[in-house]
N, C-alpha and C positions, 0 to 999 in steps of 0.2 A: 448560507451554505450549511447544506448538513453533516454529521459527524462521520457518515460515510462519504463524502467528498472530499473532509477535511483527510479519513485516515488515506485516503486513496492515495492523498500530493504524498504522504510521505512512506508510501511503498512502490514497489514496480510493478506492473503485469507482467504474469508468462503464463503463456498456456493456460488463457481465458481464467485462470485466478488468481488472485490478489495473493504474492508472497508476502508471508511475514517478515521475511530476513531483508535486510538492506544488506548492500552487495559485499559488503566486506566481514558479516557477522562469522561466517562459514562454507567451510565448502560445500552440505547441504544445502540449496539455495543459490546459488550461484551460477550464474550465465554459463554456457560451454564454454570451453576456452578457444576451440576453435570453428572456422567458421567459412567456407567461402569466400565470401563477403561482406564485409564491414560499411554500415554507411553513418555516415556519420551525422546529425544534427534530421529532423523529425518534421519536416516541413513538408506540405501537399507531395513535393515531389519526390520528396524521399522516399514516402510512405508510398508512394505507388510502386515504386522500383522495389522496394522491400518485399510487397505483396508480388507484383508481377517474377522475382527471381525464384523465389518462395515455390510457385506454383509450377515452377521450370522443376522443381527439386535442390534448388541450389540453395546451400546452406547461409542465412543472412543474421547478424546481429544487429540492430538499431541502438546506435548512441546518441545521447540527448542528454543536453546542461541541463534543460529544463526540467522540471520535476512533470510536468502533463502538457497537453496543451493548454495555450494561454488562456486565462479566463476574464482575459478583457474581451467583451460583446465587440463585432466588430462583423461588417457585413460580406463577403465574396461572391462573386459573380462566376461561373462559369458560361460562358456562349458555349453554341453546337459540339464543337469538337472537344471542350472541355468534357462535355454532359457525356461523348461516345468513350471519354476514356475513364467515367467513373460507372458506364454502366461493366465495358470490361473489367473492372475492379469488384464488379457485383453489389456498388454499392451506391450505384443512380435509386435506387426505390427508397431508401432509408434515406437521401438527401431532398429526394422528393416532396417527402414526410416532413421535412425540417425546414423547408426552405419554402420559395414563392417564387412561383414560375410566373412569366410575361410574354407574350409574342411580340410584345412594340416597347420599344427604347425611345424614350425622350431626353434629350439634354436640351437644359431651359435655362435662361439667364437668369439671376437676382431676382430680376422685375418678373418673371414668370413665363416671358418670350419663348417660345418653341423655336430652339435653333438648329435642331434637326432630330427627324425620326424614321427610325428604321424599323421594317415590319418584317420579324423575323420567320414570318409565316408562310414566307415567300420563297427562303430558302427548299431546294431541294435536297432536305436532310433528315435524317429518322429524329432528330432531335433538333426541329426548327424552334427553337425560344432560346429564351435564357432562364437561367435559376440562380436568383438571389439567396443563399444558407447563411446562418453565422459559422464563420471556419471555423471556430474553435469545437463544434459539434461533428464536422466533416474532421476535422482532426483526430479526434477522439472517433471516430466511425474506422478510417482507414489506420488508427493504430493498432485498434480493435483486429482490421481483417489482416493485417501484415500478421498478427500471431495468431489469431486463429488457421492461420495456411503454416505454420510452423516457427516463424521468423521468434528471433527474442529481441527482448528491450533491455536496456536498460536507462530509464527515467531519472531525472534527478542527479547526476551522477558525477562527477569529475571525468573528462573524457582520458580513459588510459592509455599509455605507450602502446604501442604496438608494432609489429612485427612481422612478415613473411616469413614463414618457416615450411618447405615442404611443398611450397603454393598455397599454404593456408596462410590466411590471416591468425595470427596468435598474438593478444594482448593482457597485461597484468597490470593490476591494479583493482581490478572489481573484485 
């Protein structure tokens, strides 16, 4: 890991640059307080929803115990319909890039047995295959687009109270 990975775990993203301040140094720095939408915990489907409210105009905050995504290596498959909703995400070409596409699936026993194969080339679909990525790169991709569409994060963080106030979401602690 290099020293810009390491300082990365222990800042947050907003607005495609790396804050200096951790969320409680000041209020320079610091997340909006309020928000739309709140969602909470930073998983494939959070971050889609993040990005897709985001691009409605609706104002969204990402909360996350975690400090990034995970960086244990770890493989994810999306099939067709996964693949059409990370191209509406705009972010099927950079998963492309990262990933290893297949048109045929094998699962095979121990001993090597082919115990069934499906030829996904068959399908009538703009995105007949599948794509193998490591998630934690498609994680890091769609955290990336949820704030580049406006959304904020907050990374690393103890998740704060919160609150409806107004029909916003309002919480304290960051």
């Amino acid at each position: 890991m290099n020293s810009a990975q390491v300082s990365l775990e222990k800042r947050f993203r907003h607005d495609f640059k790396i804050s200096t301040r951790t969320s409680g140094t000041s209020e320079e720095g610091r997340l909006a307080r309020y928000a739309d939408v709140v969602v909470v915990g930073a998983g494939i489907a959070a971050l889609a929803l993040a990005i897709e409210l985001q691009k409605k105009g609706i104002s969204t905050i990402l909360l996350e115990r975690q400090k990034g995504p995970e960086g244990i290596p770890r493989g994810l498959t999306f099939q067709p319909n996964g693949l059409a909703v990370l191209e509406k995400l705009e972010a099927l070409g950079r998963a492309k890039e990262v990933g290893s596409a297949s048109q045929i699936l094998e699962v095979k026993s121990w001993e090597g047995e082919v115990l069934l194969e499906a030829d996904y080339s068959l399908l009538e679909h703009p995105q007949n295959y599948l794509l193998t990525a490591n998630a934690t790169e498609i994680e890091r991709l769609l955290v990336y687009l949820a704030e580049k569409a406006g959304g904020e994060s907050a990374l690393g963080n103890n998740l704060p109270r919160a609150n409806t106030e107004r029909g916003q979401s309002k919480w304290s602690g960051l």
